[in-house]
N, C-alpha and C positions, 0 to 999 in steps of 0.2 A: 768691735764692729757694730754699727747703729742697725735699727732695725728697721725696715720703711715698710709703710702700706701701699699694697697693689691691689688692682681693681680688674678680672678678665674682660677683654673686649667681646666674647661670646658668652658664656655663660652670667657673666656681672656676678660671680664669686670674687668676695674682697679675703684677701688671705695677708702675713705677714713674713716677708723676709729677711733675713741678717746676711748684709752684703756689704762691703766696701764703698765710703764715701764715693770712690772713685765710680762704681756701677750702679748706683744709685736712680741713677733715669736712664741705665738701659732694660729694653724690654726684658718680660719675666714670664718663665711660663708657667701656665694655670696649671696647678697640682689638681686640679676635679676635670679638665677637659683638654690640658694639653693646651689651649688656645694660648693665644700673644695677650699678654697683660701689662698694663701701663702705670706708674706710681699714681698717688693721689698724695691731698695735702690729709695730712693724720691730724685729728684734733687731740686735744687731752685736757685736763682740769687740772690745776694746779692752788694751794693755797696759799693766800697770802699770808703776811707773819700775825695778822688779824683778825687771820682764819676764814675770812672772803674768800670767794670764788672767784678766780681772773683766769681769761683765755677760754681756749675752746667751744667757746658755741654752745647750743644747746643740743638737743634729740640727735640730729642724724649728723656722719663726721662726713659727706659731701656738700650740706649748709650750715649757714648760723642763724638759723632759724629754731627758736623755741620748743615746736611741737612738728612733727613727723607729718603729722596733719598736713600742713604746707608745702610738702616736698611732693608735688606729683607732676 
């Protein structure tokens, strides 16, 4: 079973679930406030076979933006 990232629509605690392809983009609820939470797209880092850096973004995994700095 994959694991997907959620994001609370009240509180904006990002938490991680292991659910069924199939439940995947149904809502989820927040383990800190009970609210309704909704997936997000998950970043990650992967290396190439030349040990580069490919995919994922930089700083924050709701942009691809370099520096955190940017995200307001």
């Amino acid at each position: 079973m994959p694991i997907y990232e959620y994001r609370c629509m009240d509180c904006r605690k990002k938490f991680d679930l292991l659910r069924p392809m199939s439940q995947s983009s149904d809502p989820a609820e927040c383990p800190v406030c009970k609210g309704q939470a909704k997936r997000i797209a998950s970043t990650f880092m992967a290396k190439g076979s030349g040990g580069e850096s490919m995919g994922g973004g930089g700083g924050c995994s709701s942009c691809s933006s370099s520096s955190c700095g940017s995200c307001h």
